[in-house]
C-alpha positions, 0 to 999 in steps of 0.5 A: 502519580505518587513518588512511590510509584514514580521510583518503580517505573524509573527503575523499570525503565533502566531495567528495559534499557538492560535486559535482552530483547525478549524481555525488554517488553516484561515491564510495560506487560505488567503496566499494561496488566495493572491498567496502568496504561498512561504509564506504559505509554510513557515506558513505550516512548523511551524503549522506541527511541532506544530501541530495546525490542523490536518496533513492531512489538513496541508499536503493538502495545502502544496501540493496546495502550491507546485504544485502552484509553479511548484514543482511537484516532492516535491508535488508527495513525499507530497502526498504519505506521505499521502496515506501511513498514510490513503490509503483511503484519497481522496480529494474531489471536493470542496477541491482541483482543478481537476489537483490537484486531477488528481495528487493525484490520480496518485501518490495513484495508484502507491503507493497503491499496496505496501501499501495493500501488507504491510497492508496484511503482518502486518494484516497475521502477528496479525493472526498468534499471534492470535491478531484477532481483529487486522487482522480483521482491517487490512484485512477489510483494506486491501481488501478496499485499493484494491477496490480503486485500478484501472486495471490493477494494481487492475488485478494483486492484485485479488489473495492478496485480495482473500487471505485476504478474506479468512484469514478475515473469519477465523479471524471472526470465530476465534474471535466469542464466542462458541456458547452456546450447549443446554442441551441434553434431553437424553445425552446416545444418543447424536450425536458426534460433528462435526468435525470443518471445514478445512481452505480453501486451497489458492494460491500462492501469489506474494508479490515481484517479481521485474525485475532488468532493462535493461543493457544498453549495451543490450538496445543499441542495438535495438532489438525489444524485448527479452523473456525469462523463469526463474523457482524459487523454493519456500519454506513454508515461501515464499522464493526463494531457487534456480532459473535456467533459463529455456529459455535464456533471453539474456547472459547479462541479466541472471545472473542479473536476476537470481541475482534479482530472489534469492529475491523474496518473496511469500506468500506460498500457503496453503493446508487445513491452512498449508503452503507449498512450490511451484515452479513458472516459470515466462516469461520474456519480455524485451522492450527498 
């Protein structure tokens, strides 16, 4: 980079450090639009640590700038820093190009499903303190990350958000005022209250159920495919007390499976609000 040019973006970057947030991003626009992309970065850098604009716009050009230059793995890390601090952030159209968005999108798809399962254990965490405006929020977000989740990834998170569902309701109920009992005109012959109505009963719902990979010695060999079944015992707080194997998988392949099984976690299905424990069997498919 010759002097000249050096001295224009010093000068560029004191004036981002100076001007509103709305137009802090004018200098890196125009280095972005010159292809100047290097450049922009580096501008990117230091409007991040002090924080002129807002870090998702900031964030957004870096990933223009990285996906410009080829460096798509880094632009890939970017963006899902961004889908973790606002998992409904989609670009639009207007602010991005369509294989940019196309990127965006297939790095929130992989992302998004552990986003809403750890959205769904913090907003099951504010219910159990009673803090019932926080699980509302954290539900209603929970069910919406899911919404934007496409098949069949959205297939496998149906129980999760049914579950939310469920625990966003009694948050509502919980959070709402008493109602106000009118005054009996003869107390002596009131009705009895009601008695108050059971939580609902849900299903038992997969939070971790990771497969270790393949041995390579086992995929050397190559067969087709191998199946199996595992069976895990689970307790009212969701975790694995044993595993066996039902039907062998390969003997190679069992005591790492096994292994794995041991730290699985689950949300425990519940009987009238009450959790309780649950056996799972689990069909193993192997591919090389």
């Amino acid at each position: 980079m010759n002097t000249p040019f050096r001295l224009t973006l010093a000068i560029l970057l004191v004036f981002a450090a100076t001007v509103s947030a709305q137009d802090a991003l004018g200098p890196v626009r125009d280095l972005y639009a010159s292809a100047a992309y290097e450049e922009a970065l580096s501008a990117l850098g230091r409007m991040k640590a002090e924080a002129p604009a807002s870090e998702l716009e900031i964030d957004r050009y870096r990933v223009l700038c990285l996906m410009a230059l080829g460096r798509g793995t880094e632009a890939d890390s970017v963006i899902e820093a961004m889908v973790a601090a606002d998992p409904l952030y989609q670009p639009s159209a207007a602010d991005a190009a369509p294989r940019v968005r196309t990127a965006f999108n297939a790095v929130r798809q992989r992302v998004l499903p552990g986003v809403a399962r750890s959205l769904y254990l913090g907003a099951k965490s504010a219910y159990d303190r009673k803090a019932y405006a926080e699980a509302i929020k954290g539900l209603e977000k929970t069910m919406q990350v899911i919404d934007t989740i496409e098949a069949p990834a959205k297939n496998d998170l149906a129980d999760l958000r049914v579950l939310a569902s469920g625990f966003l309701d009694l948050s509502r109920a919980a959070s709402a005022p008493p109602p106000v009992a009118p005054t009996p005109a003869r107390p002596e012959t009131s009705a009895p209250a009601a008695a108050p109505a059971l939580p609902p009963n849900t299903p038992l719902v997969v939070l971790k159920q990771d497969l270790p990979p393949m041995p390579f010695s086992i995929a050397s060999l190559g067969v087709g495919e191998y199946r199996g079944v595992v069976e895990v015992q689970i307790d009212d707080q969701g975790n694995v007390t044993t595993a066996r194997i039902l039907q062998t998988v390969h003997a190679i392949y069992d005591p790492i499976l096994l292994q794995a099984a041991r730290n699985w976690k689950y949300e425990p299905p519940r009987v009238g609000g009450r959790p309780t424990g649950a056996i799972k069997r689990v069909e193993i498919v192997l591919k090389p």
